[in-house]
Residue frames relative to the residue before (quaternion, step in Angstrom):
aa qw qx qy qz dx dy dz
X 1.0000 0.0000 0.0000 0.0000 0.00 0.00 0.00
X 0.7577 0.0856 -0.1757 0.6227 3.70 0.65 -0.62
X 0.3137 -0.7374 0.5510 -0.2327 2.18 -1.19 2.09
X 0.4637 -0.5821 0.1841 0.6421 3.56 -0.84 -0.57
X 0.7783 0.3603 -0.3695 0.3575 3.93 0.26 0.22
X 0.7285 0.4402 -0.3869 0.3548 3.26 1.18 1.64
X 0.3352 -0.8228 0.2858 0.3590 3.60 -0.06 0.54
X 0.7064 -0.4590 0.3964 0.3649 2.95 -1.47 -0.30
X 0.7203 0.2597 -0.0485 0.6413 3.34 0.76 -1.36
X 0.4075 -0.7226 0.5084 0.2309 3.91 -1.01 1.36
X 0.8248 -0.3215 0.4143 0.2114 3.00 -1.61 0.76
X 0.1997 -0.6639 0.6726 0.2587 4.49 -0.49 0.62
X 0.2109 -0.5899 0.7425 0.2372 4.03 -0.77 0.50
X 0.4906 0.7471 -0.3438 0.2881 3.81 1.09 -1.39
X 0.5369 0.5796 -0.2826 0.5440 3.84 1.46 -1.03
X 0.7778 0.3235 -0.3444 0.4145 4.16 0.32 -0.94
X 0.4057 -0.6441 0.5458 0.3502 4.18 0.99 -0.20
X 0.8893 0.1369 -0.0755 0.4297 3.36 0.03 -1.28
X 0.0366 -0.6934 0.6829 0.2271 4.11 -0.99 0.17
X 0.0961 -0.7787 0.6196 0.0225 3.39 -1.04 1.25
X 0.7007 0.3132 -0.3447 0.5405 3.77 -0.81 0.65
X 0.4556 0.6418 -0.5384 0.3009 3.02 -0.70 1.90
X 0.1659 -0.9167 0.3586 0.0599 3.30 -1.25 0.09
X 0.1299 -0.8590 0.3924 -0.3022 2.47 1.00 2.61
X 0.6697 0.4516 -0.4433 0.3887 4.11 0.63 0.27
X 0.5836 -0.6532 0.3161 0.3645 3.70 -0.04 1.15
X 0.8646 0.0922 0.0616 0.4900 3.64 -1.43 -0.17
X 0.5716 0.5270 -0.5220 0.3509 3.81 0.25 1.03
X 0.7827 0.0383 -0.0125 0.6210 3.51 0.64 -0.66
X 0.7662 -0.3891 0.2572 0.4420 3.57 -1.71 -0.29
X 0.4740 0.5992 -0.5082 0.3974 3.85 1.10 0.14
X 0.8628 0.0099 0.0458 0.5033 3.46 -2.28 -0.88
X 0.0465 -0.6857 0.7125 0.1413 3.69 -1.73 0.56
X 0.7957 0.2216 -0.3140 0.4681 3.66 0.70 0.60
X 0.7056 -0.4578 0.3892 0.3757 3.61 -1.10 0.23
X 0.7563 0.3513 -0.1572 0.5291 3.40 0.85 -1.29
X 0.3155 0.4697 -0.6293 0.5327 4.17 1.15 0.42
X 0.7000 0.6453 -0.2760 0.1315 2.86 -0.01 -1.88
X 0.6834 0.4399 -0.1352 0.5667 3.39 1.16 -1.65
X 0.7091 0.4915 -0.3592 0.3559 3.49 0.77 -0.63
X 0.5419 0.6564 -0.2570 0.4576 3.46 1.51 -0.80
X 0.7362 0.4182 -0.2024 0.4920 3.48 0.87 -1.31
X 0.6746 0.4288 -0.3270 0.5042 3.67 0.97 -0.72
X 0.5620 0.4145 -0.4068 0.5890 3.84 0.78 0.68
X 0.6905 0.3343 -0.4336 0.4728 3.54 0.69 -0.30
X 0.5412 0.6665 -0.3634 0.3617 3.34 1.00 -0.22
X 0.6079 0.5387 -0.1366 0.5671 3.57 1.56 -1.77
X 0.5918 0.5386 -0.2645 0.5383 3.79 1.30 -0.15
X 0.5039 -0.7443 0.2955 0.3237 3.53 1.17 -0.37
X 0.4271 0.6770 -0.4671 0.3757 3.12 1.61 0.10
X 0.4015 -0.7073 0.5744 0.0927 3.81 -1.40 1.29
X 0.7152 0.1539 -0.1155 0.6719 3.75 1.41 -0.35
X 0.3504 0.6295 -0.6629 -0.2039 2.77 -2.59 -0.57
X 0.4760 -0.7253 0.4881 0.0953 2.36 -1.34 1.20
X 0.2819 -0.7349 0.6152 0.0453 4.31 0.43 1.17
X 0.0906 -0.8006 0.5682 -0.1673 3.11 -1.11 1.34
X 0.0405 -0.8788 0.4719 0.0580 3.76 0.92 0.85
X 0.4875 -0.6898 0.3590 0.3970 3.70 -0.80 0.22
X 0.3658 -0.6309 0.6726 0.1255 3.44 -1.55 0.67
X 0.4442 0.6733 -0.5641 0.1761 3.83 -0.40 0.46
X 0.8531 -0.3821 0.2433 0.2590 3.38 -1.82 0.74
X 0.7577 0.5031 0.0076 0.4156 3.04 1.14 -2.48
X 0.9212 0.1572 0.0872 0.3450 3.16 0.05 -2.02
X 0.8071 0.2239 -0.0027 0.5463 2.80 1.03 -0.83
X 0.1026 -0.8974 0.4284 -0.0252 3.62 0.83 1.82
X 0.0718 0.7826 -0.6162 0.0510 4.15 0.88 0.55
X 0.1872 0.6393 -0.6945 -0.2719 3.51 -1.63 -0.47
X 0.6933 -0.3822 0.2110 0.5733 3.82 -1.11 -0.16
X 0.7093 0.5391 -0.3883 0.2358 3.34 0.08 -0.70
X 0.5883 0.5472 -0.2451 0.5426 4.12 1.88 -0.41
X 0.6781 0.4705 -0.2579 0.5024 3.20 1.73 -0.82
X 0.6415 0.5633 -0.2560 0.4535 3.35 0.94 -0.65
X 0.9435 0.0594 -0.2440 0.2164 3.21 1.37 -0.31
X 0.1477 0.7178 -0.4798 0.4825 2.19 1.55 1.78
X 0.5790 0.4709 -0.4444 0.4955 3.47 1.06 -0.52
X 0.5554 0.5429 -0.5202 0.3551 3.99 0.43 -0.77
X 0.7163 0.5259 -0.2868 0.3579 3.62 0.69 -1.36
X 0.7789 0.3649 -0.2646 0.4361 3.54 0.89 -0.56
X 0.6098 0.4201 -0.4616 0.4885 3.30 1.59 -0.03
X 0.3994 0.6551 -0.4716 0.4346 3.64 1.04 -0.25
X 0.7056 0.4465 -0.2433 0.4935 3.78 0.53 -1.73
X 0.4736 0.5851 -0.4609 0.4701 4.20 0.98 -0.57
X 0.8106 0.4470 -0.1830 0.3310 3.05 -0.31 -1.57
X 0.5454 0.4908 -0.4529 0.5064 3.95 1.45 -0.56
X 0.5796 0.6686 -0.2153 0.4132 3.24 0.85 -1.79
X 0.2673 -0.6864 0.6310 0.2434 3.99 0.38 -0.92
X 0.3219 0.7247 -0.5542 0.2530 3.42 0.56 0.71
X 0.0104 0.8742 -0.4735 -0.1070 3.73 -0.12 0.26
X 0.3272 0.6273 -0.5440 0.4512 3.93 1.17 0.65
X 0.5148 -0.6595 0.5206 0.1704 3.41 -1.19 1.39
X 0.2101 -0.7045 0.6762 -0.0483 3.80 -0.77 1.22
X 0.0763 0.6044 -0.7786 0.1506 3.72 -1.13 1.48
X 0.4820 -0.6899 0.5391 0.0322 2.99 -2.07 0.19
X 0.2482 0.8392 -0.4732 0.1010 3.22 -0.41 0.17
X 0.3974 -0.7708 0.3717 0.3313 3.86 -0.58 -0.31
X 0.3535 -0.6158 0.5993 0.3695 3.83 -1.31 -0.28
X 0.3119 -0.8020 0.4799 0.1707 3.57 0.11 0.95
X 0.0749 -0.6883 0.6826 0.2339 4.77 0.13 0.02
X 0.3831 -0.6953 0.5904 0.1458 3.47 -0.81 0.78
X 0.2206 0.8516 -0.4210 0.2211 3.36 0.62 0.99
X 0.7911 -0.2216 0.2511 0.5119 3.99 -1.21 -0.28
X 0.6443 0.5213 -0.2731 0.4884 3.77 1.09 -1.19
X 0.5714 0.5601 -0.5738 0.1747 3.76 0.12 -1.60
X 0.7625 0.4747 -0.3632 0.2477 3.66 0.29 -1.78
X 0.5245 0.6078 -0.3858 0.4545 3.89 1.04 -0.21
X 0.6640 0.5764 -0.2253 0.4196 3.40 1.05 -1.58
X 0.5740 0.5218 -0.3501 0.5250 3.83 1.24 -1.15
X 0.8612 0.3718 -0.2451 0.2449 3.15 0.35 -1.27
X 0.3823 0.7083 -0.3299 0.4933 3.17 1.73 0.30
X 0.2740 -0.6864 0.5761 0.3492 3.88 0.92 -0.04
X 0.5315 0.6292 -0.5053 0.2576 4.17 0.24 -0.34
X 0.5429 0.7113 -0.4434 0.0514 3.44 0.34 -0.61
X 0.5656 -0.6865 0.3868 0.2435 3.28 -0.86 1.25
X 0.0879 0.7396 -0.6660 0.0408 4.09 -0.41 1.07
X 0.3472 -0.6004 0.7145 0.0919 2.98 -2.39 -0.12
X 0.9379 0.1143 0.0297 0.3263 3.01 -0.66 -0.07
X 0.5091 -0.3021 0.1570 0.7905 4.34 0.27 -0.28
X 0.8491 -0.3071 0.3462 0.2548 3.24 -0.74 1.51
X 0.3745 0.6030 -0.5802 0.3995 3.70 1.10 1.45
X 0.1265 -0.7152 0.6719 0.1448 3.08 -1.35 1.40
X 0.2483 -0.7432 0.5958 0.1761 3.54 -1.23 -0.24
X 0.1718 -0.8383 0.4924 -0.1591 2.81 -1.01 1.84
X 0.1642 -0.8343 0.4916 0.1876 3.92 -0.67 0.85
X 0.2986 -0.5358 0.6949 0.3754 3.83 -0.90 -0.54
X 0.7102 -0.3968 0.5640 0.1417 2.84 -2.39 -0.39
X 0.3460 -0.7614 0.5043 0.2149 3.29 -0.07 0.77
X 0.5628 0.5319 -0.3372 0.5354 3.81 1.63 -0.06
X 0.8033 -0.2061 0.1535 0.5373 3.51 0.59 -1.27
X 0.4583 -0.5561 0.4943 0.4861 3.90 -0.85 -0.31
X 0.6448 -0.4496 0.5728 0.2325 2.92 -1.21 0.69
X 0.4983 -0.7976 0.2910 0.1759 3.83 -0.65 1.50
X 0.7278 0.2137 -0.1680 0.6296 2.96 2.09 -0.70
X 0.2220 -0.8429 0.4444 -0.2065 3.08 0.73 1.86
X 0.8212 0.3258 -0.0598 0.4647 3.06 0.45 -1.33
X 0.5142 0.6024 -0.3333 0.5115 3.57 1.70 -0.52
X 0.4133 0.7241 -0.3135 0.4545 3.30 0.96 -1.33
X 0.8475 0.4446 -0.0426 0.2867 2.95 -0.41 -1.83
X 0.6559 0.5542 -0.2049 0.4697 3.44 1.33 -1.23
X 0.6249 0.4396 -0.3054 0.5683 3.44 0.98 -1.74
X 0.6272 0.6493 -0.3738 0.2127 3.95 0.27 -0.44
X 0.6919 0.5327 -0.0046 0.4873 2.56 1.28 -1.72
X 0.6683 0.5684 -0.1789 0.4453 3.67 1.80 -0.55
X 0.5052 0.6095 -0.1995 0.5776 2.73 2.22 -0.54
X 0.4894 -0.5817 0.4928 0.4234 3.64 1.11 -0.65
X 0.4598 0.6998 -0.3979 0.3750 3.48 0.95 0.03
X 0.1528 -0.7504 0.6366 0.0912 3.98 -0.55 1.06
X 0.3326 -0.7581 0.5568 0.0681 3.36 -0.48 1.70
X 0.4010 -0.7327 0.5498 0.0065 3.59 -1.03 1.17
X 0.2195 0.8254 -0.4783 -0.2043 3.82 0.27 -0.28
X 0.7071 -0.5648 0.3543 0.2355 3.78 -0.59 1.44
X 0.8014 -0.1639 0.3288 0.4721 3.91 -0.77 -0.18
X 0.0123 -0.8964 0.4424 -0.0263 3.91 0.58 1.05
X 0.4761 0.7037 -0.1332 0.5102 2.63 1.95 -0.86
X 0.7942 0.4280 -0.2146 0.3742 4.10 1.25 -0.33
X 0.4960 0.6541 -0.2310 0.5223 2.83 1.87 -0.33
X 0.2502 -0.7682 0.5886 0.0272 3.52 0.16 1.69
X 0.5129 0.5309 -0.6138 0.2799 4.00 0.03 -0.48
X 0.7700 0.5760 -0.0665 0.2662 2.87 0.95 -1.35
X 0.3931 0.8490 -0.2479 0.2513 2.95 1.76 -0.37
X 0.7968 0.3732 -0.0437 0.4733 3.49 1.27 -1.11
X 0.6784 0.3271 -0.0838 0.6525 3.29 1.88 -0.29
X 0.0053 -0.9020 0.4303 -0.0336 3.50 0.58 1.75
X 0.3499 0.7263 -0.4081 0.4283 3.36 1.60 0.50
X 0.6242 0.4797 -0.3836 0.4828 3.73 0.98 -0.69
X 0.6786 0.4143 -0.4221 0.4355 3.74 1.11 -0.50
X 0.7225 0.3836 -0.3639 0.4455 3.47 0.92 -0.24
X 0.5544 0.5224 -0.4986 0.4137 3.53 0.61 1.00
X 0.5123 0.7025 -0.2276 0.4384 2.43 1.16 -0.24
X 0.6723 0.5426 -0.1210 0.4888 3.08 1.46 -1.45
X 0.4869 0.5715 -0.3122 0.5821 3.12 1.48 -1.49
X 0.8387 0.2282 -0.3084 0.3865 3.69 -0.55 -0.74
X 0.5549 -0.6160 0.4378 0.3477 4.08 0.97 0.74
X 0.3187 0.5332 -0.6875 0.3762 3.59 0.22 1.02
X 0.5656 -0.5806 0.5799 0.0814 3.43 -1.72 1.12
X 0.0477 -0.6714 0.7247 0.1477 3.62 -0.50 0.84
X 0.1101 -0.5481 0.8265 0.0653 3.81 -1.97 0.69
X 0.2615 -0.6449 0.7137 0.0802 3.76 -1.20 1.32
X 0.2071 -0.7017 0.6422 0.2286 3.52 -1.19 0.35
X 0.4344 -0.7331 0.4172 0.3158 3.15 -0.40 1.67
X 0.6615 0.5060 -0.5210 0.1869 3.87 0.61 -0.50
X 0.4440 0.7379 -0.4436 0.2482 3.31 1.53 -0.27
X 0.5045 0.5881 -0.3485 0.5274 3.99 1.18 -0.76
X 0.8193 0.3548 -0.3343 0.3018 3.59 0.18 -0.30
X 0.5132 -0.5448 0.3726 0.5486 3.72 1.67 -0.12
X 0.2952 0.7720 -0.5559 0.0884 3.79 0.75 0.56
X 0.6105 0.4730 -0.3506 0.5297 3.52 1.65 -1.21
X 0.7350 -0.2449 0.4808 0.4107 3.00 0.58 -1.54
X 0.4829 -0.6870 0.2579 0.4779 3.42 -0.86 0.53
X 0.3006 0.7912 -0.3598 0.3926 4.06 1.32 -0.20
X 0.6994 0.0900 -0.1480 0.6934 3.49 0.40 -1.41
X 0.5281 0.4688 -0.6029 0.3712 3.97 -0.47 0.17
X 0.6521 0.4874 -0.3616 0.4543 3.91 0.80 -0.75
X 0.6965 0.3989 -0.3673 0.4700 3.41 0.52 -1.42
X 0.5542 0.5639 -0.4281 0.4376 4.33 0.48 -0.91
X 0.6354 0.4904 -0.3531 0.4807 3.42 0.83 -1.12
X 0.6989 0.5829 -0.1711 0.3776 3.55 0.40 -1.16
X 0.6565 0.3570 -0.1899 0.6368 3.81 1.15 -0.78
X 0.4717 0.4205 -0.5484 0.5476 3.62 0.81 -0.30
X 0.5945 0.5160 -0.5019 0.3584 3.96 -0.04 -1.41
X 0.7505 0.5797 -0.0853 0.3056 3.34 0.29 -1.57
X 0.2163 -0.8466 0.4380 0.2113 3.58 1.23 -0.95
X 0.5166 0.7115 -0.4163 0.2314 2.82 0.91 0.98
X 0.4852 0.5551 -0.5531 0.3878 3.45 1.45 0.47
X 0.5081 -0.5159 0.6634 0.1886 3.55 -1.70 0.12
X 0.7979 -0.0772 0.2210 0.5554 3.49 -0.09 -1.43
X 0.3980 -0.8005 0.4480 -0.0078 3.23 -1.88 0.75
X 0.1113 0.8888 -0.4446 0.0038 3.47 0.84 0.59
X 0.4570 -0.6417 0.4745 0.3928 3.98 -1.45 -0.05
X 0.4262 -0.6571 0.5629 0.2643 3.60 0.87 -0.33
X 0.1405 0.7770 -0.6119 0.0452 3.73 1.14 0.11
X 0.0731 0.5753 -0.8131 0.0513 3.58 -1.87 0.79
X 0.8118 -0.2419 0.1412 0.5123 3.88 0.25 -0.38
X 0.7671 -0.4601 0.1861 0.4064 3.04 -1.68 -0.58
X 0.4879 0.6382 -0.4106 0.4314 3.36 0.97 0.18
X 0.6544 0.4010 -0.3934 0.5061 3.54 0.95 -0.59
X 0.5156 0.6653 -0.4178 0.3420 3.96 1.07 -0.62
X 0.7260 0.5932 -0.0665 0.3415 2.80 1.04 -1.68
X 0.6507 0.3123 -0.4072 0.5597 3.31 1.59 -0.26
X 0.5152 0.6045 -0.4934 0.3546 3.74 1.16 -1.45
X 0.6496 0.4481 -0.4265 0.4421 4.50 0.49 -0.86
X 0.5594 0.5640 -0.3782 0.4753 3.63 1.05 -0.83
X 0.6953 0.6468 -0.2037 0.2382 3.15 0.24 -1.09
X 0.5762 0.6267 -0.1440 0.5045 3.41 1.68 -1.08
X 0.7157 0.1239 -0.3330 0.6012 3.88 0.61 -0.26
X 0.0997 0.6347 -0.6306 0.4354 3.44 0.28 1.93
X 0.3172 -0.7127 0.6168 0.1047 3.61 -0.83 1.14
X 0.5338 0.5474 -0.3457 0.5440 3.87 0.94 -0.34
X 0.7863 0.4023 -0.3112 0.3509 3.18 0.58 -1.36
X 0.3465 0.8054 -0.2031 0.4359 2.84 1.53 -1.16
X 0.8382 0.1137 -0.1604 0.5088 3.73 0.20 -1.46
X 0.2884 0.7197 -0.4552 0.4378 3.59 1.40 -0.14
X 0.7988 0.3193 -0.1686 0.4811 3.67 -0.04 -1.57
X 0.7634 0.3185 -0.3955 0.3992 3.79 0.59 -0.44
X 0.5204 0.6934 -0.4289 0.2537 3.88 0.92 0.10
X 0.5225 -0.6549 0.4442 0.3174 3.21 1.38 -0.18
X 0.6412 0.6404 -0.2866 0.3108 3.43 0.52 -0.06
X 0.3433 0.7053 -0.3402 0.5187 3.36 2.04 -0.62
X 0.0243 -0.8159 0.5768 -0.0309 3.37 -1.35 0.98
X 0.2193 0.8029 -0.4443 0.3314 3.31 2.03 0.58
X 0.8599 0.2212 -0.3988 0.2293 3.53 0.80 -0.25
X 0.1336 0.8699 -0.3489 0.3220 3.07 1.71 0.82
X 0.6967 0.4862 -0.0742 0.5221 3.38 0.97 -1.26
């Protein structure tokens, strides 16, 4: 197992305070489908040392039709189910926004779901970006809105043409890595490129993407990562910011 790009001794998650990007309120999107996943997931992120999270269910046009007011109270129910449970790690909300046909209605709705100084999080398509990507991104950012960009690392178009992530950069968009990528969760493709933008410094923040136990199971894997490893000691992490 420890090889040359793994360690011996695992990775402290305990060092970022907060894990943001997940999907811990039952029966809304592709994440937790019961109360008691739900509790079981968070009470391991808890035994991991994390003091928050911030759960982040999807928002999207097609599949997955949330708004704040379904998300919000689903969060009541699972903090409600904490507090029976004796859990005592702070639980917020927020969303994963798909930049899709809907978003430009959603802005203009004042509703959008943030965290922290006004940080929203935002995904792409795993097919293409979204044509007014970059429009998106502007009208956001004009709004006062600090644009997050989800798992950059999965988006294969992009794979061969690492300039689109650094325009990105240029134009101050937040990169969040999902640490399970480092362990081979996508595959060995996005583990290289993650590996590669760590080299580079271009992530910001670090979240697990929780959906269940299979994602747990890599995000613990994931820790006697050397990347991650130099990831968490560069200083650049802003998980505890939030």
């Amino acid at each position: 197992m420890f090889g040359g790009n793994t360690l011996k001794e695992p990775v402290d998650y305990g060092v970022l305070k907060t894990d943001f990007h997940s999907h811990l309120i039952p029966g809304i999107d592709d994440g937790v489908k019961s109360i008691s996943e739900a509790l079981s997931l968070i009470r391991r992120l808890q035994e991991l040392g994390f003091k928050k999270i911030i759960t982040t269910p999807h928002i999207q046009d097609e599949f997955y039709k949330n708004t704040p007011e379904r998300i919000m109270g689903g969060l009541g129910e699972v903090k409600a189910a904490m507090a029976e449970a004796g859990l005592e790690i702070e639980l917020e909300a927020a969303a994963e926004y798909l930049l899709d046909d809907g978003f430009e209605q959603k802005m203009k709705s004042g509703q959008l779901m943030i965290f922290g100084r006004k940080f929203i999080l935002v995904e792409l398509s795993y097919f293409s970006p979204h044509p007014n990507l970059l429009s998106f991104i502007f009208e956001l950012q004009l709004e006062g809105y600090q644009v997050i960009l989800a798992h950059p690392e999965r988006y294969s178009y992009w794979f061969n043409d690492l300039k689109k992530f650094e325009e990105l950069k240029n134009r101050s968009v937040f990169f969040q890595l999902n640490t399970v990528s480092l362990s081979g969760f996508y595959g060995s493709d996005v583990k290289k490129i993650a590996e590669k933008m760590i080299e580079l410094g271009m992530y910001d923040f670090a979240g697990s993407d929780m959906h269940n136990q299979h994602y747990m199971d890599s995000f613990i894997k994931a820790r006697f990562e050397k990347s991650l490893k130099k990831l968490m000691e560069s200083g650049v992490l802003k998980n505890d910011q939030l």
